[in-house]
C-alpha positions in Angstrom: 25.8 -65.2 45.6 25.2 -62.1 43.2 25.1 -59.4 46.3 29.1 -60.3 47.0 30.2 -59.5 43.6 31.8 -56.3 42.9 30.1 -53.5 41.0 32.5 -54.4 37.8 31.7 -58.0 37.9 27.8 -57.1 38.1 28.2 -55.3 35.1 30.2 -57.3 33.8 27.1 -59.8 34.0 24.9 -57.7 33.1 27.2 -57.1 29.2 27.4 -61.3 29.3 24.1 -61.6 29.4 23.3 -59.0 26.8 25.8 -60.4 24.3 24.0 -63.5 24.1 21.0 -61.8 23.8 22.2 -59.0 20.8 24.4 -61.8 19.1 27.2 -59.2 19.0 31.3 -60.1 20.5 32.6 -57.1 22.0 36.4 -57.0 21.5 37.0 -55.6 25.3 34.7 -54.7 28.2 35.9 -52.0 30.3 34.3 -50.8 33.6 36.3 -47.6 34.8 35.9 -44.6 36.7 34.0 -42.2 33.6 33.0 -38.8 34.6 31.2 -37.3 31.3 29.2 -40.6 30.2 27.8 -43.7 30.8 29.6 -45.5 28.4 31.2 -45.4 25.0 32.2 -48.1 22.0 34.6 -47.4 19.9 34.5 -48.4 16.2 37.8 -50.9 17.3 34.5 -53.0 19.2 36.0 -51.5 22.6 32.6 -51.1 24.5 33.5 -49.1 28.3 31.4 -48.3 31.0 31.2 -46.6 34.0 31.5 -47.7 37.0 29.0 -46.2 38.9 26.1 -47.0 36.4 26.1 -50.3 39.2 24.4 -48.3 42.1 21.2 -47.2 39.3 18.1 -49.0 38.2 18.9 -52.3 36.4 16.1 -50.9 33.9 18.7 -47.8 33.0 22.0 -49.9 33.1 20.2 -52.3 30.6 19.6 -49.1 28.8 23.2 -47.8 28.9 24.9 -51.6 27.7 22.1 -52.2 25.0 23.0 -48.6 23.6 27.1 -49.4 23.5 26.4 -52.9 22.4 24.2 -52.3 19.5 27.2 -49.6 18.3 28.5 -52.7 17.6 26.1 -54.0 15.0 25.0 -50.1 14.1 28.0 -47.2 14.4 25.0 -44.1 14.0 21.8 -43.4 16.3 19.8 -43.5 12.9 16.4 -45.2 12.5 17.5 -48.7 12.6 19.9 -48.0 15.8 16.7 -46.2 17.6 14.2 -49.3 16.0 16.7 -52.0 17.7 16.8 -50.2 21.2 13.1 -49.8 21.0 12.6 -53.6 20.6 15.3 -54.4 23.5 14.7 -51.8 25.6 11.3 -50.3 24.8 10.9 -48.0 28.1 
């Protein structure tokens, strides 16, 4: 049953699901304790994110792991990066 999963293995779910979707292979997934940002990916394919992005809107945290996993396929927030999360996420 999804409700007796922990917050990281929600998330957790949440990245599977989106890797499938964004045909990108994160090297790591971290869920931590972050207390400046939602997440981050690092150019080494490390994608992180917080912990608490669990208790918000699954329309936000789909926002937040869409933005860190398409880091993977585009490094800058340039028109391309911004096109993609408008087709993926477009609210």
């Amino acid at each position: 049953m999804v409700d007796s999963l922990t917050p990281a293995a929600r998330l957790r779910r949440r990245v599977d699901a989106w890797t499938v979707r964004l045909r990108v292979a994160p090297r790591v997934v971290r869920i931590q304790r972050m207390t400046k940002k939602w997440g981050s990916c690092s150019t080494a394919g490390t994608v992180s994110l917080a912990i608490d992005l669990d208790e918000h809107d699954p329309g936000f945290q789909d926002f937040v792991i869409v933005h860190e996993l398409l880091h993977l396929k585009v490094p800058t927030h340039g028109r391309l990066f911004r096109a993609l999360m408008s087709v993926h996420v477009p609210n």
